[in-house]
Each structure stands twice: as C-alpha cells, then as structure tokens.
C-alpha positions in Angstrom: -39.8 -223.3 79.4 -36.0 -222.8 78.6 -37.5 -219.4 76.7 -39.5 -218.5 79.4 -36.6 -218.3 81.8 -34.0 -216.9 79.1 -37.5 -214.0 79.2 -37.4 -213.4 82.6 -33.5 -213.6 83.1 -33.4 -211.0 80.1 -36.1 -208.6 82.0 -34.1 -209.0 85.1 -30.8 -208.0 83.6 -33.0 -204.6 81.9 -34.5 -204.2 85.2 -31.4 -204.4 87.5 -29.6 -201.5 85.8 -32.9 -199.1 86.0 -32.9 -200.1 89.7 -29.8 -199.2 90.2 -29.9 -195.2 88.2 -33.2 -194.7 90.6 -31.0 -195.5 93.3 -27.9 -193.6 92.2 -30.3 -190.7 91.5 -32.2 -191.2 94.7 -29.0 -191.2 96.2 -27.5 -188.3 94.4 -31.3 -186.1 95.2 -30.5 -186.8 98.9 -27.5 -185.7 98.9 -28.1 -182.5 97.1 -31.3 -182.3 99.3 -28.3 -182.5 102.3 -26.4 -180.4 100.7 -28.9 -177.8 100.2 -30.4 -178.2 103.9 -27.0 -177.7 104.6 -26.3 -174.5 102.8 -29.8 -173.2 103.9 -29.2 -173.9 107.9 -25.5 -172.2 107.2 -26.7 -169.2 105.2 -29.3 -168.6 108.3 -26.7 -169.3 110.9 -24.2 -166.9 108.7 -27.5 -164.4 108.6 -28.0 -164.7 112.0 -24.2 -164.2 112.7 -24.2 -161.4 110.5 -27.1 -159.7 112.3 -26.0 -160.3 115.8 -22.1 -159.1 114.8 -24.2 -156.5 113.5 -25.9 -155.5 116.2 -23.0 -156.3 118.3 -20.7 -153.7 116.6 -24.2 -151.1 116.6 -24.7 -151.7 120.6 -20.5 -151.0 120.8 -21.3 -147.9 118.5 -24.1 -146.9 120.8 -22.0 -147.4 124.2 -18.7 -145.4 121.8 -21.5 -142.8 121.3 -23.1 -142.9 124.9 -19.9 -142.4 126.7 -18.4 -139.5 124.2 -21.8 -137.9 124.8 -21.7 -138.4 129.1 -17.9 -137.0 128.5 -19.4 -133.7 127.0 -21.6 -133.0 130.3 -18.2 -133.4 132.4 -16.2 -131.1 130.1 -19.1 -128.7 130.1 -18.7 -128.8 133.9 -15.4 -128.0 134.2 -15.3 -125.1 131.2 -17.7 -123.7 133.6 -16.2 -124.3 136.9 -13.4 -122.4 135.1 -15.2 -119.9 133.5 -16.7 -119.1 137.2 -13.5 -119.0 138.7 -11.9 -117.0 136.0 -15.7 -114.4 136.6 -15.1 -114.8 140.4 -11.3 -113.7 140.5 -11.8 -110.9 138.0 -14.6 -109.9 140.9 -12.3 -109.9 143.5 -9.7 -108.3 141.6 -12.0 -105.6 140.8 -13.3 -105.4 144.4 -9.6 -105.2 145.8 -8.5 -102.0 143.0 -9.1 -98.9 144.4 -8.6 -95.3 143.0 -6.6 -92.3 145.2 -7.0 -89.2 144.1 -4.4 -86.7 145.6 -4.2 -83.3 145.0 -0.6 -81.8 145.1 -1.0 -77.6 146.6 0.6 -75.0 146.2 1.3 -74.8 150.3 3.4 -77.8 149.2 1.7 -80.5 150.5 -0.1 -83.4 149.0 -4.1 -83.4 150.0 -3.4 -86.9 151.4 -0.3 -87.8 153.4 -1.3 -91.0 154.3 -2.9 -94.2 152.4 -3.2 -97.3 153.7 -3.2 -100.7 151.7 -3.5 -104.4 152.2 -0.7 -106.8 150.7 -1.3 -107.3 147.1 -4.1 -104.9 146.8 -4.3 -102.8 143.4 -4.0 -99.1 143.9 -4.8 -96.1 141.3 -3.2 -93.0 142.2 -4.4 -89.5 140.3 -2.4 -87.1 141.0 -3.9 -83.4 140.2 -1.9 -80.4 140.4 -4.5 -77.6 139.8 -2.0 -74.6 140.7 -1.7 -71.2 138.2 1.7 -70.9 138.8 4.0 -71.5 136.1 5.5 -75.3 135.6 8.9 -73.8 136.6 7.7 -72.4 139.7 5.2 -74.8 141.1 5.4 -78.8 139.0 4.6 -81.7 141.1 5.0 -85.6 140.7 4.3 -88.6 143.2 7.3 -90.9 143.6 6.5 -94.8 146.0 10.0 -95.9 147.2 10.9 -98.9 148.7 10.5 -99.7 152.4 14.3 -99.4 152.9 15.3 -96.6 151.4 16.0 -93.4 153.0 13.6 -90.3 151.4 15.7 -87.7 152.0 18.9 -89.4 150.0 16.3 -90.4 146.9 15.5 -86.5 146.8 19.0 -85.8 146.8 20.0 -88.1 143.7 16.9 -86.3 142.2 18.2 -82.8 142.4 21.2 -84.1 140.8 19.5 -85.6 138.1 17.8 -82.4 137.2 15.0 -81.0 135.2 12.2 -81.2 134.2 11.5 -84.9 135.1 14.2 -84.8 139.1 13.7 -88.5 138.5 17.5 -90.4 139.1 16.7 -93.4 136.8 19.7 -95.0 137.9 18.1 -95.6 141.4 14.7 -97.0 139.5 15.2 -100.0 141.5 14.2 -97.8 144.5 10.8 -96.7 143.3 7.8 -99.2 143.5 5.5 -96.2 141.4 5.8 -92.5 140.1 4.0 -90.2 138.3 5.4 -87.7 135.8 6.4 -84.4 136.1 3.3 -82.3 136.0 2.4 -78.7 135.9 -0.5 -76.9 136.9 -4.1 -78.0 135.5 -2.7 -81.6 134.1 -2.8 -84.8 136.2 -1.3 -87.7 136.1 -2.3 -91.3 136.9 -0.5 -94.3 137.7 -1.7 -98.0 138.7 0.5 -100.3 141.4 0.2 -103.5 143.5 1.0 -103.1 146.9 4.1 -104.9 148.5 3.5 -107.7 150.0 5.0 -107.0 152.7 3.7 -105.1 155.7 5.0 -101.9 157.1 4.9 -98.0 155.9 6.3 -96.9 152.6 7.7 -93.5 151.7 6.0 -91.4 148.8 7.2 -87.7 147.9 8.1 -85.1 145.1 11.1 -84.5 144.1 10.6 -80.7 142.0 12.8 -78.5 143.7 12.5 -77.4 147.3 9.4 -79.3 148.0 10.7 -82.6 149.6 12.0 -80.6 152.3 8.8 -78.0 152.6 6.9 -81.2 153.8 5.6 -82.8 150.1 5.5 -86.0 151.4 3.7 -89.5 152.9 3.1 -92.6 153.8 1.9 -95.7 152.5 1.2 -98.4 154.9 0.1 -102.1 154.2 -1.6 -103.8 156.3 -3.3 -107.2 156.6 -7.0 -106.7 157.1 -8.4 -107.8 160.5 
C-alpha cells in the first residue's frame, strides 16, 4: 500500500508541473492571441485612419482645387469687363476725333473761319496751302490761342520774332495748337483736344501782313445739346 501511495504521490508531483507549462503556455497563447487581436484591430483602425485622413486631405485638395478653379471664371470676368471697357472707350475716343481740313488762299483767307468743338473732343486740323506763289510771298501756318489772349498782340510778338517760322516761342504758353510754316503745295497737320471750357477761341496766321488782311477764325466749344 505504502508503495502504492509513494506511486501515485510521485505521478502527482510529475503531473503538477506539466499542468502548470500547459497553463503558462495557455496563458502565454492568449495573451499573444490578445496581443495579436490587438495589433490586428489597431492596424485596421490605423488603416482606416490612414484612409479617411486620406481622403480627408484629397476632399480638402478637391475643395483647394474647386475654388482656384471658380476663382478663374471671376477673373476671366473681370479681364473681360476690362478689356470691353478698354474696346468701348477706344470706340468713343475714336467716334469723338474728327479731321478739319482747311485750306489757306491766296485772297488770304482760310477756307473755314469757323469750327466748332465739344469740351474734350479730339480735333485733326490739315492745313493745305496749295498757292504757286513763292514761300516768301505767299507761306501760311494755323496758330489756336488761348481764350484770353488778344490776337492782334500775339501777331505782333510774331512779327517780331521773325522768319521763316513768325512763331514768338516765348509766348508758347499762349497757343493751345500750331502748324508750321508752310509754302505752297505742302500741308501741314496737327492733332489737339479741345479746352474744356466753353466759349470761342482765336486761330490765325502770323506770315506777314495776313493777320491783318482777315487770315483768321474761331473756334468755339460747345457742350452738345
């Protein structure tokens, strides 16, 4: 009997230890199988973070590139609103500018001794002298003065200046336009912007003796009605 219980307290003892490295190992499997659940479940909820930061920073990329692409259309608006105003001023402008021609005789007298303008408005003058006389004997020019100033004192200073130009540059801040000094069979042509404000303007030529003759005329600005 006594070996009989020293046999079974002997497989006991073997038996207790195996017991207990199944249970460590169970033990140590669940915890790896934890572990492992663990790192799965955090590697799909990293994935899934990474895919939804993703697509979160690709939906901000697509709103970045949707509104630089609805800021084009606005800019594309307004390069054309300019580009219209810009086409419609040059229109205006170019309705507005007019071309005179005046012819200057040989009775002395311009072919038109009176030209009216409205404020701002672009004027051409071309002046044409077609006389056969010599330049010394019958030489023209077209001379604008300034509201204010008194013709026949301006023609004065001229003849003082002398030839072949009768132009007194130190009164230039008299003068709104001039031609040259031109002889017969040339022209001359000169472009201006009409004084702002209203009333007549004095134009004449200043060659010699013509001034006095009656070479002379009137600009007047006007508003338009």
């Amino acid at each position: 009997m006594r070996q009989i219980a020293i046999g079974i307290l002997a497989l006991t003892l073997i038996a207790l230890p195996s017991s207990g490295f199944a249970a460590s190992q169970r033990d140590d499997m669940h915890h790896m199988s934890g572990q492992s659940c663990c790192g799965q479940h955090h590697m799909q909820h990293g994935g899934q973070s990474m895919h939804h930061g993703s697509m979160g920073h690709g939906r901000g990329a697509m709103r970045g590139n949707h509104m630089n692409k609805a800021d084009h259309p606005a800019e594309a608006r307004h390069r054309n609103q300019a580009t219209d105003e810009k086409a419609k001023n040059h229109a205006s402008n170019t309705a507005e500018q007019r071309t005179i021609k005046v012819v200057a005789k040989n009775n002395l007298r311009f072919s038109k001794e009176h030209i009216t303008a409205a404020p701002g408005e672009t004027i051409t003058i071309e002046l044409v002298n077609n006389s056969r006389l010599p330049a010394s004997a019958m030489s023209h020019n077209w001379i604008l003065l300034q509201q204010s100033i008194d013709a026949g004192a301006f023609n004065s200073a001229a003849q003082s200046a002398g030839g072949p130009d009768y132009y007194p540059t130190r009164r230039a801040d008299d003068v709104i336009a001039h031609t040259r000094m031109i002889s017969g069979g040339q022209s001359d042509t000169i472009t201006f912007t009409a004084p702002d404000k209203t009333g007549d303007y004095p134009y004449i030529c200043t060659f010699p003796g013509h001034f006095r003759s009656g070479m002379k005329g009137t600009l007047t600005v006007k508003s338009k009605d």
